[in-house]
C-alpha positions, 0 to 999 in steps of 0.5 A: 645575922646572929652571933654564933656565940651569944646569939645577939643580932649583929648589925651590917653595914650599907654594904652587907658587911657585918659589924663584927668578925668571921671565926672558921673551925676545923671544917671550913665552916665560917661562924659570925662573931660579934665584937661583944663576944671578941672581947670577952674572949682573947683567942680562936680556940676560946671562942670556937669552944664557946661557939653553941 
């Protein structure tokens, strides 16, 4: 799975878990974020602007 805003590969855990967090937009959709691009950006609204 890769990251929706720096298009990173993110990892998974043994269990199919990714190493990072979910974003949803305005539609429902669900965005992979990884802890990177967390930390760069401080809010939702931030990163769903930066999502490509």
């Amino acid at each position: 799975m890769k990251c929706s805003v720096c298009g990173k590969s993110i990892g998974t855990t043994f269990l199919g878990k990714i190493l990072g967090t979910h974003v949803k937009d305005k539609h429902g959709k669900l965005h992979p974020v990884c802890f990177e691009c967390q930390k760069k950006f401080s809010s939702k609204e931030e990163i769903l602007k930066a999502i490509k």
